[in-house]
C-alpha positions as CSV (number, residue, x, y, z in Angstrom):
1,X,13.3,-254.0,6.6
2,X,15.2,-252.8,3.6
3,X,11.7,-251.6,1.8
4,X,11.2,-249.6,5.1
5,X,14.2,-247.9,4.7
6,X,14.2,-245.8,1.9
7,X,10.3,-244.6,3.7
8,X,12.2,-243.9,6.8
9,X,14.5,-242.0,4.9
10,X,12.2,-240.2,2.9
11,X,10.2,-239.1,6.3
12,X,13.3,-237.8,8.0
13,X,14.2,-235.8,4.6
14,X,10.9,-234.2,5.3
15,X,11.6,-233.8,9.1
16,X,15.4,-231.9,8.7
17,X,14.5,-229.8,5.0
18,X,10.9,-227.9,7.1
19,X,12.7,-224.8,9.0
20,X,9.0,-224.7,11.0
21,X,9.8,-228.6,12.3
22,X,13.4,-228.0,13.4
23,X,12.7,-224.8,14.6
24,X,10.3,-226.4,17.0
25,X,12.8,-228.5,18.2
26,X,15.2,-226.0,19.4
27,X,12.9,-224.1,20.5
28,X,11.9,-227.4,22.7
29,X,15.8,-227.1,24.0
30,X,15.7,-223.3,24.8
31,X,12.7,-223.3,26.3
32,X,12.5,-225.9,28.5
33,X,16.6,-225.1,29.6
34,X,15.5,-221.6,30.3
35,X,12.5,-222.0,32.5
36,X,14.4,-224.7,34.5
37,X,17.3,-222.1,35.0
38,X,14.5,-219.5,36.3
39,X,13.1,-222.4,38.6
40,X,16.6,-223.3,40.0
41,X,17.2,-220.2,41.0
42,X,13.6,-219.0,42.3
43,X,13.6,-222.0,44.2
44,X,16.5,-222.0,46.1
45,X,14.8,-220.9,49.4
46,X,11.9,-223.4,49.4
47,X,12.9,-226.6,51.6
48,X,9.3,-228.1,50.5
49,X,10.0,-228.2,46.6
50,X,11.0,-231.3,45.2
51,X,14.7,-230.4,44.0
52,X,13.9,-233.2,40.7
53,X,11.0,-231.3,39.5
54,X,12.1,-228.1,40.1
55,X,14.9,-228.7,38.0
56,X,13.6,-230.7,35.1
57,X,9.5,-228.2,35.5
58,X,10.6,-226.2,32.1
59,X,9.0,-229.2,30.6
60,X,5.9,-227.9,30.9
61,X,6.1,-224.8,29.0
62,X,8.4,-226.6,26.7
63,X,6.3,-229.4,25.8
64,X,3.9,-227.6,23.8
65,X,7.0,-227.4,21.3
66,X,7.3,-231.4,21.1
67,X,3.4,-231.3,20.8
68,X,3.6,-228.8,18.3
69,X,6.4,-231.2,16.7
70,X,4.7,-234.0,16.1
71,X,1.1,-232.1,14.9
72,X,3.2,-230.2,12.3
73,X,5.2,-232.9,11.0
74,X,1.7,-235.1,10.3
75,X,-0.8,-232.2,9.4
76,X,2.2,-230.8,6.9
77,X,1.0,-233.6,4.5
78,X,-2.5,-232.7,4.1
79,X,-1.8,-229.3,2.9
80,X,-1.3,-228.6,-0.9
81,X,-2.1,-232.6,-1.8
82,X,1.5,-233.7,-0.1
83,X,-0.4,-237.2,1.1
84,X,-1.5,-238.2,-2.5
85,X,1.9,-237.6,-3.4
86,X,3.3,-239.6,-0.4
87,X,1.0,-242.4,-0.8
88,X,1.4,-242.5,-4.5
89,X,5.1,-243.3,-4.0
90,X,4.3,-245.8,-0.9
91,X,1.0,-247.3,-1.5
92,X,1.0,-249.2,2.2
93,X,-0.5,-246.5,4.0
94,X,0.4,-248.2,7.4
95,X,4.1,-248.7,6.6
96,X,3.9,-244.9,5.3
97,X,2.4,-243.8,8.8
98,X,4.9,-246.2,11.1
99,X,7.7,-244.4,9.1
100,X,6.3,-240.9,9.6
101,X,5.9,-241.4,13.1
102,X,9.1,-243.1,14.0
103,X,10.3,-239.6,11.8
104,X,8.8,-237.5,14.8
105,X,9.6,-240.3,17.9
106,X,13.7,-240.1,17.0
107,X,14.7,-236.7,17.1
108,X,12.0,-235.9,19.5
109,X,13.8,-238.3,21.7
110,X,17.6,-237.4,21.0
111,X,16.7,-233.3,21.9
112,X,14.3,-234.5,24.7
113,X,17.4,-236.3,26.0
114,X,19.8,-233.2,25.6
115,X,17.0,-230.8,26.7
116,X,16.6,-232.7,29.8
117,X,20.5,-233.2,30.9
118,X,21.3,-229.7,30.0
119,X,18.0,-228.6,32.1
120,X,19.2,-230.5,34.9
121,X,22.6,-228.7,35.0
122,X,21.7,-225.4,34.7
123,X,19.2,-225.7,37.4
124,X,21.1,-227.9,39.8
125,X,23.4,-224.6,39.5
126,X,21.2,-222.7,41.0
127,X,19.3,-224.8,43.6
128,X,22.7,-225.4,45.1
129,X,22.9,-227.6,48.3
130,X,19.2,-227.9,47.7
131,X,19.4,-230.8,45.2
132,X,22.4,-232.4,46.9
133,X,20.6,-235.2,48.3
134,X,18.9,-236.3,45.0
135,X,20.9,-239.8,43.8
136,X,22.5,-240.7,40.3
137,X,19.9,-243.1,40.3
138,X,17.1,-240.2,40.4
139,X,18.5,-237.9,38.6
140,X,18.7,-240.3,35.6
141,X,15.6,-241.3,35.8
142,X,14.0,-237.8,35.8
143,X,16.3,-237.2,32.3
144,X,15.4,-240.7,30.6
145,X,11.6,-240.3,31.8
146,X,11.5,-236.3,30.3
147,X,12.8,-237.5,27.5
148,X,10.2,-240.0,26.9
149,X,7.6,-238.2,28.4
150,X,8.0,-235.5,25.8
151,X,8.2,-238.1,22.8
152,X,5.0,-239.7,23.9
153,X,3.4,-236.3,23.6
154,X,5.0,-235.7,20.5
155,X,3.5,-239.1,19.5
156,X,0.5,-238.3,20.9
157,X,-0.1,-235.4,18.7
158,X,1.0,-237.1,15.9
159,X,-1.9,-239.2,16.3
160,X,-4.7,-236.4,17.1
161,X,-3.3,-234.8,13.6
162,X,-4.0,-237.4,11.6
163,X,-7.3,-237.9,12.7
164,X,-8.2,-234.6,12.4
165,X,-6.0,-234.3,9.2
166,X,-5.1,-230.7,11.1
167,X,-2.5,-229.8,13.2
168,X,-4.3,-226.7,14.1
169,X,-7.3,-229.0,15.9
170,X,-5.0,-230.9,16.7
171,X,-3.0,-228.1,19.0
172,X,-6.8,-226.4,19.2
173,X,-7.3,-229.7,21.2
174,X,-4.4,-230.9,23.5
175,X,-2.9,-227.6,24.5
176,X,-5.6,-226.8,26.3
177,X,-5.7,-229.8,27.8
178,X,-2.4,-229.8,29.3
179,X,-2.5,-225.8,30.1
180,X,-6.1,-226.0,31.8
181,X,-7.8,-228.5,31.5
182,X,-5.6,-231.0,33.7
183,X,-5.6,-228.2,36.6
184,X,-9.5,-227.5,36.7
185,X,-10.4,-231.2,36.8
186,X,-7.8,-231.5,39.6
187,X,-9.5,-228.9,41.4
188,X,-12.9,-229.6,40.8
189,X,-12.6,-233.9,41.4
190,X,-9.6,-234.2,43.0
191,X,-6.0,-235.2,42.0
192,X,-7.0,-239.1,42.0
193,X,-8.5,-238.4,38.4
194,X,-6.2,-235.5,37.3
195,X,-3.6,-238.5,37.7
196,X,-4.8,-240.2,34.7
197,X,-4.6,-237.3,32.0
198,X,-1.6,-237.9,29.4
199,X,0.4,-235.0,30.7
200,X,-0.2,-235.6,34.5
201,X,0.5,-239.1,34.5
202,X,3.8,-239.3,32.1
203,X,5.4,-235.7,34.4
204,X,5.1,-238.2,37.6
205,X,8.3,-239.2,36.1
206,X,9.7,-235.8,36.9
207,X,9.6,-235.7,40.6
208,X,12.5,-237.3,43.1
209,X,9.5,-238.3,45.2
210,X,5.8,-238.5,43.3
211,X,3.3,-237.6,45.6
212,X,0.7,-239.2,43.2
213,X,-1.6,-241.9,42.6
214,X,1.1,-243.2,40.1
215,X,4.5,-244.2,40.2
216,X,7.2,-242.6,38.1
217,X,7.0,-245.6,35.5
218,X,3.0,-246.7,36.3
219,X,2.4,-242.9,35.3
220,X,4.9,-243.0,32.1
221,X,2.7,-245.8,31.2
222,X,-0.3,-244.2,31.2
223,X,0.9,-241.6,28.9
224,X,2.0,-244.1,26.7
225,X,-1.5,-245.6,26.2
226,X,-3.0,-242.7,25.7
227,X,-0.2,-242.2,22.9
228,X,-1.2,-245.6,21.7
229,X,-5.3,-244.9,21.7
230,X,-3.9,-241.2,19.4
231,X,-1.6,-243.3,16.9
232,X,-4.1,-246.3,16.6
233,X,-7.5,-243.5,16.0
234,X,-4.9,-242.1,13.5
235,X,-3.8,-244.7,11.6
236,X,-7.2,-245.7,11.2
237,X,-7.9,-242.1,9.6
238,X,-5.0,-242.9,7.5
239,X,-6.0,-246.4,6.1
240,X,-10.1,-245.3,5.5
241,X,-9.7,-242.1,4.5
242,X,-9.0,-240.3,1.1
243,X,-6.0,-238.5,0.4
């Protein structure tokens, strides 16, 4: 653990000092806060909504910020020969990729944990008597599952960027995915398989009742493998690869 740390701490260094990184962050925060403020108040009048996701639905505009995140904070190293420089000062290539993405899975997690109270609030003041009936239990569990939702995507990217040592193919790749390709193959094979996509299946987690073929959790989990599949195909590109 104590030769981990100083990597750790070298990662983050990189994370807070790149305005591009921490500028996608906030602009995680302010996005996400601000569409769930429009959806709490445009909602107000529809009994069939679910009050849950209503309230916590900014996270799908904002997520392309964590996503953006975690590409950027990989695909940064691969420009101007930052990986040679990275590897020359921590040879272990795996313990150099485990610090770089527990870099990206902490703050992602700490804003995606404001991000989603703060959404919550603002759009609960708007929907009125139309979230009253949602529970403390619910209501944390729709934060606590954003929150990880949008780190696994962060992750997820992470992963994607490092096999494709770009963070441009790397957004080139899942934005699509979770902007249109999600809603075509809903429409076109039904919502059974749509379930099963990364973004689908983790914003199950969102909803005060999931009208899905996956639980809240089930569908969290799903996004998490897919995470896992991202990181593992990445660290793979990281240990075979030249710098």
């Amino acid at each position: 653990m104590s030769s981990f740390a100083p990597v750790l701490h070298s990662e983050w260094l990189k994370v807070r000092t790149l305005r591009s990184l921490l500028g996608t962050l906030l602009a995680l925060f302010a996005v996400t806060t601000a569409f769930s403020a429009i959806a709490g108040v445009s909602d107000t009048s529809d009994p069939e909504s679910d009050p849950l996701f209503t309230a916590l639905s900014g996270v799908a505009p904002g997520q392309i910020a964590a996503i953006s995140f975690g590409a950027m904070a990989v695909s940064s190293e691969f420009h101007g020969g930052g990986l040679r420089l990275s590897l020359a000062a921590v040879p272990r290539r795996g313990r150099w990729f485990a610090a770089k993405l527990l870099a990206v899975a902490v703050p992602t997690l700490a804003v995606g944990l404001v991000t989603a109270l703060t959404a919550l609030v603002v759009a609960r003041a708007g929907l009125g008597d139309a979230a009253s009936g949602l529970s403390t239990g619910q209501q944390i569990r729709g934060v606590v599952g954003c929150a990880a939702y949008l780190t696994l995507m962060a992750l997820f990217a992470a992963g994607i960027a490092a096999l494709l040592r770009s963070g441009v193919g790397a957004l080139s790749l899942i934005v699509p995915l979770v902007l249109v390709v999600s809603f075509v193959i809903g429409d076109a094979a039904g919502a059974g398989v749509a379930d099963f996509l990364p973004d689908r299946a983790g914003q199950a987690v969102l909803y005060e009742t999931p009208d899905r073929t996956l639980g809240p959790w089930t569908g969290l989990g799903v996004t998490a493998l897919w995470a896992t599949a991202a990181v593992a195909a990445g660290a793979w590109s990281v240990r075979r690869r030249d710098a």
